[in-house]
C-alpha positions as a printed NumPy array, in Angstrom:
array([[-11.894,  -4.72 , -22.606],
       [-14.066,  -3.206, -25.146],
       [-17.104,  -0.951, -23.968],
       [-18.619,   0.111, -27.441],
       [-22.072,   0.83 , -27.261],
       [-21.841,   0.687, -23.246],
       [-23.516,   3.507, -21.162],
       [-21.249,   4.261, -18.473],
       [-22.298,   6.712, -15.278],
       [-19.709,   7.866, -12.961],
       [-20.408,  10.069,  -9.883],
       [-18.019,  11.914,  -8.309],
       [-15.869,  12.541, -11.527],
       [-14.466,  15.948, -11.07 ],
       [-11.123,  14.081, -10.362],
       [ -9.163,  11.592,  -8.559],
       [-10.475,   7.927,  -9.626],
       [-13.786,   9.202, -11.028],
       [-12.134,  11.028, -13.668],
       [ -9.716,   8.433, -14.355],
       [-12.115,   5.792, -15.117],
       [-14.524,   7.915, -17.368],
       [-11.493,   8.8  , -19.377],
       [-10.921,   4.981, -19.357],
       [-14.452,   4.5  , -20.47 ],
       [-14.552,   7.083, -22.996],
       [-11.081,   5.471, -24.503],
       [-12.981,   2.103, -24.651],
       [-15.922,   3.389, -26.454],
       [-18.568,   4.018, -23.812],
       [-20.96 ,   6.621, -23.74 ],
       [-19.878,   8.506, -20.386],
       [-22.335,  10.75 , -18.412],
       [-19.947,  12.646, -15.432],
       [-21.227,  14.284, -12.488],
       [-19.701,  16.309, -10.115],
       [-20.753,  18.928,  -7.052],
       [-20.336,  21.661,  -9.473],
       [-21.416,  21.663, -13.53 ],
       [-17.806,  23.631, -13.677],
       [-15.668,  20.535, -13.026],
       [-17.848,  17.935, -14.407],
       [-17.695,  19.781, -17.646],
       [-13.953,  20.356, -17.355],
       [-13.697,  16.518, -17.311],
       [-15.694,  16.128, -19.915],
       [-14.131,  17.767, -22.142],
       [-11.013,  15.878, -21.462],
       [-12.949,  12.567, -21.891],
       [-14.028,  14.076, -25.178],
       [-10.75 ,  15.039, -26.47 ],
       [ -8.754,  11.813, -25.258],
       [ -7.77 ,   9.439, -27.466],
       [-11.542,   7.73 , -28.236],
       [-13.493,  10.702, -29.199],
       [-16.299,   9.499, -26.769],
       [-19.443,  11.155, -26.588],
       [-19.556,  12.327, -22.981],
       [-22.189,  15.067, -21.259],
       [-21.712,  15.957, -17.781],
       [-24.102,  16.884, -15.127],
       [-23.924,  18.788, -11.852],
       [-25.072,  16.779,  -8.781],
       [-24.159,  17.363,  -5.   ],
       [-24.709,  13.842,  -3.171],
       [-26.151,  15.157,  -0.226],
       [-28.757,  16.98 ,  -2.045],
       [-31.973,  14.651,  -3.587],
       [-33.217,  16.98 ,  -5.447],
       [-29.78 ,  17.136,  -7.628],
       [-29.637,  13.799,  -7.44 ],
       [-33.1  ,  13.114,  -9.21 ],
       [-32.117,  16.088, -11.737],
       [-29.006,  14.001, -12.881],
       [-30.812,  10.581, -13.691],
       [-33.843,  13.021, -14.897],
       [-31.142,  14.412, -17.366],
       [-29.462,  11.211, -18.055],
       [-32.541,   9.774, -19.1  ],
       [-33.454,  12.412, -21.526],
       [-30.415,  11.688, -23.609],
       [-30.672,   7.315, -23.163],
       [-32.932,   4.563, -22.829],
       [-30.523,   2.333, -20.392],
       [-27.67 ,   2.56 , -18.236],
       [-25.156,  -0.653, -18.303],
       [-22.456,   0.6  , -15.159],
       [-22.992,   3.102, -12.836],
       [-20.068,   3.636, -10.836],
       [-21.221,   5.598,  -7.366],
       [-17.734,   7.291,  -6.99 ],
       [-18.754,  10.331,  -5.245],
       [-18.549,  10.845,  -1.198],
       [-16.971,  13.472,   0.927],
       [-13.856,  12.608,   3.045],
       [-13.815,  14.147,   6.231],
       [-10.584,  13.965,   8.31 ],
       [ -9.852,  14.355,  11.993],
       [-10.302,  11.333,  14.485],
       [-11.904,  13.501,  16.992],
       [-16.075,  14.145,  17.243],
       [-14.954,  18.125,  17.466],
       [-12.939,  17.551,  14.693],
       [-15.662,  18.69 ,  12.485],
       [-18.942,  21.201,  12.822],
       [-22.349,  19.56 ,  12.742],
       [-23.013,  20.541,   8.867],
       [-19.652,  18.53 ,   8.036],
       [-20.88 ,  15.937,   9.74 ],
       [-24.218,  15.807,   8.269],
       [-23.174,  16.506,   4.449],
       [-20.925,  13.229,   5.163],
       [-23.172,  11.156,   6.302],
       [-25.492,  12.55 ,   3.819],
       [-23.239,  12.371,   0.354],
       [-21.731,   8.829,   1.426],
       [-24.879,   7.22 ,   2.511],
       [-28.161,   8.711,   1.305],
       [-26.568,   9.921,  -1.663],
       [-25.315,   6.396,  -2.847],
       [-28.841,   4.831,  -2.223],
       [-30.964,   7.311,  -3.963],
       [-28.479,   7.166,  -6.91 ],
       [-28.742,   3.715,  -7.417],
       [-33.1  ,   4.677,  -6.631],
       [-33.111,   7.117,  -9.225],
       [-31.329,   5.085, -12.165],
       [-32.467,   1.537, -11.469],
       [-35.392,   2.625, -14.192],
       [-32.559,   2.726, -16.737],
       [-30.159,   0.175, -14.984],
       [-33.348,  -2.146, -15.283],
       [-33.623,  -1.054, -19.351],
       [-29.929,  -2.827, -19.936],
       [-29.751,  -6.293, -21.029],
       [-26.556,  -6.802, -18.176],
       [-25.837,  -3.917, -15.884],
       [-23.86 ,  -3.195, -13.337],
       [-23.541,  -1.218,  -9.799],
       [-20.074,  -0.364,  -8.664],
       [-19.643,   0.713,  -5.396],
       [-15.992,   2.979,  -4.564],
       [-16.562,   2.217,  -0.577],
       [-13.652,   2.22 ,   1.664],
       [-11.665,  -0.133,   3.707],
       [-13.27 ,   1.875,   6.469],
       [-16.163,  -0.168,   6.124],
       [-14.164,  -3.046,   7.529],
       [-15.163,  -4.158,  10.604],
       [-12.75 ,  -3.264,  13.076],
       [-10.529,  -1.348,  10.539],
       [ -9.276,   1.419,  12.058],
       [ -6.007,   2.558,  10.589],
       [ -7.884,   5.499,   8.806],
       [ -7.353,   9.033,  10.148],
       [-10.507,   9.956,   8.853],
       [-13.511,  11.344,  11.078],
       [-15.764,   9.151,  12.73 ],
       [-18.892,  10.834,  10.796],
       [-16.632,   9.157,   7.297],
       [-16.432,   5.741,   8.91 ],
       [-20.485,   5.559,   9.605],
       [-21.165,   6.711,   6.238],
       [-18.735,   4.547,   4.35 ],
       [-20.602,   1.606,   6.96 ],
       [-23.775,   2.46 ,   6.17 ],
       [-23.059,   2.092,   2.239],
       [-21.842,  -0.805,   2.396],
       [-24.674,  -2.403,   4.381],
       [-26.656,  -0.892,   1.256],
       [-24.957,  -2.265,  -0.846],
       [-24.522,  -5.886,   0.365],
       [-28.604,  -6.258,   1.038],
       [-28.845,  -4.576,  -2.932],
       [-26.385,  -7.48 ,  -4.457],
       [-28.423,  -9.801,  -3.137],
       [-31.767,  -8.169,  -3.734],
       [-31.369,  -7.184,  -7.391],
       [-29.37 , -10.746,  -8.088],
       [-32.962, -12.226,  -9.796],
       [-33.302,  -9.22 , -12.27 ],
       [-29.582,  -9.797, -13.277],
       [-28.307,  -6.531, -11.874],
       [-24.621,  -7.109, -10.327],
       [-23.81 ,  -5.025,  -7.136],
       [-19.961,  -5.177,  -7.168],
       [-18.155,  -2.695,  -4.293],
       [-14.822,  -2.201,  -3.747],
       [-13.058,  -1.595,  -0.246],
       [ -9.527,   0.12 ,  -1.014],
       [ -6.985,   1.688,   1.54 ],
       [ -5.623,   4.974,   1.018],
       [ -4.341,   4.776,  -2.919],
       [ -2.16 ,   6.668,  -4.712],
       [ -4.409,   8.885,  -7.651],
       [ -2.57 ,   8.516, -11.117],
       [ -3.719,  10.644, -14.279],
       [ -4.07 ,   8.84 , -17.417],
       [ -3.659,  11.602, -19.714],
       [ -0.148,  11.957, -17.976],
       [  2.965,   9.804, -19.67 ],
       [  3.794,   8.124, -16.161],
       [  0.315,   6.733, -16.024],
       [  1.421,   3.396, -17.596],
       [  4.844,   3.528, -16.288],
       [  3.92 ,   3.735, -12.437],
       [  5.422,   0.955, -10.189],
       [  2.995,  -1.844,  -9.065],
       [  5.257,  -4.03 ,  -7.169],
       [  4.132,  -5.705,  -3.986],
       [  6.268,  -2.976,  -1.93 ],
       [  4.351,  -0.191,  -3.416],
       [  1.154,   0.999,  -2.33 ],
       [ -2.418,   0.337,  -3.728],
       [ -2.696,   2.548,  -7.323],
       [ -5.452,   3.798,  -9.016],
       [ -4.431,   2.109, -12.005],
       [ -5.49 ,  -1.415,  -9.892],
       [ -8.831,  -0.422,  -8.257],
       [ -9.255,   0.713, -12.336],
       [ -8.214,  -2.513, -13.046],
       [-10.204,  -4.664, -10.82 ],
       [-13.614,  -2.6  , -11.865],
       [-12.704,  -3.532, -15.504],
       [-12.315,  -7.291, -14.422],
       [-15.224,  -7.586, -12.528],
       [-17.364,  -5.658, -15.377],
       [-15.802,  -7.897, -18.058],
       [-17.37 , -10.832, -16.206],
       [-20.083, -13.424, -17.731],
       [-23.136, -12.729, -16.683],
       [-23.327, -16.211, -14.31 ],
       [-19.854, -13.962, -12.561],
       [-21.398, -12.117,  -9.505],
       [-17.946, -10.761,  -7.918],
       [-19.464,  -8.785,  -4.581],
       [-16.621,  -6.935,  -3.338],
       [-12.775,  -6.702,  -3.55 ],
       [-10.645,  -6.45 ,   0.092],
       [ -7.052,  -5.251,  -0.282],
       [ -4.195,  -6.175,   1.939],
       [ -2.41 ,  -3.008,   3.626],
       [  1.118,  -2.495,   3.632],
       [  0.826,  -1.513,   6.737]])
């Protein structure tokens, strides 16, 4: 899939599957804008992105979820260096484990809710004006099969499970919502996956059998698809079978 002259946005991108697909983006010509909580790792990624194998033009911003006013400074500064914005991938969210209520303080619980939930919605708030300015964009949505009604194989806290619920509420009233203006709302409800690095030599080489668990490399994959769409192609949302 070629992205030339794409603007790609990715939240979250300090590492795991953030940082693997703006390196992905950056190899297939996009121009990447990275965010993470601190300007320290989103600049350490882009660098990488920089230096891979595509030479992309990449900038990278600082922008803690669960804080709006961060959150309006990162589209602010997106929009100061373009006019439109053809993906934005809302990657970001805090994980919070423990299956127990007292498993976690109040402000744990809060900055979950917050980062997951509020932070995904006034993302998408803050760049529809430049989503709007592309001639075919695209929302993607990292949710969680957490979000699955009456999944509850995850360890995670109960505070991860409302926030990962609430986003996807968001974003299935937004697919349908923004459908007229062309805007596709595409989320994705993974298990537990296993993070690969592309610039590593094994990225290519992992196993992807049906025995193996879910890998970054597919969720990567499906995004791409989905993306790589005509613009009649409104894919909602990808469910993954467990192994277990």
């Amino acid at each position: 899939m070629d992205l030339a002259g794409k603007t790609v946005v990715v939240t979250g991108a300090g590492r795991g599957f953030g940082r693997a697909f703006a390196l992905h983006a950056g190899r297939m010509g996009a121009r990447v804008f990275v965010s993470a909580r601190t300007l320290a790792a989103a600049q350490k990624v882009a660098v990488e992105v920089a230096a891979d194998k595509g030479g992309a033009q990449v900038d990278a911003f600082a922008c803690d979820l669960a804080d709006p006013h961060t959150i309006r400074g990162f589209a602010d500064g997106v929009a100061t260096y373009t006019a439109k914005v053809d993906v934005l991938v809302n990657n970001g969210a805090r994980y919070l484990e423990g299956p127990d209520l007292w498993d976690a303080d109040d402000e744990a619980i809060t900055d979950t809710i917050a980062s997951g939930a509020t932070g995904t919605l006034l993302t998408v708030k803050h760049f529809l004006p430049l989503l709007r300015a592309s001639e075919g964009a695209d929302v993607v949505n990292l949710v969680s099969s957490a979000a699955e009604a009456r999944n509850h194989r995850s360890q995670a806290h109960p505070a991860f499970y409302a926030a990962k619920a609430a986003q996807a509420g968001f974003a299935d009233v937004l697919s349908h919502r923004l459908r007229p203006e062309g805007i596709r709302v595409i989320s994705l409800y993974p298990p537990d996956f296993t993070d690969g690095d592309p610039l590593h030599s094994n990225w290519d080489d992992t196993s992807r059998t049906a025995d193996d668990p879910l890998t970054a490399q597919s969720v990567l994959d499906c995004v791409l698809f989905a993306i790589g769409q005509p613009r009649d192609c409104f894919i909602r949302s990808f469910h993954f079978e467990q192994l277990l």
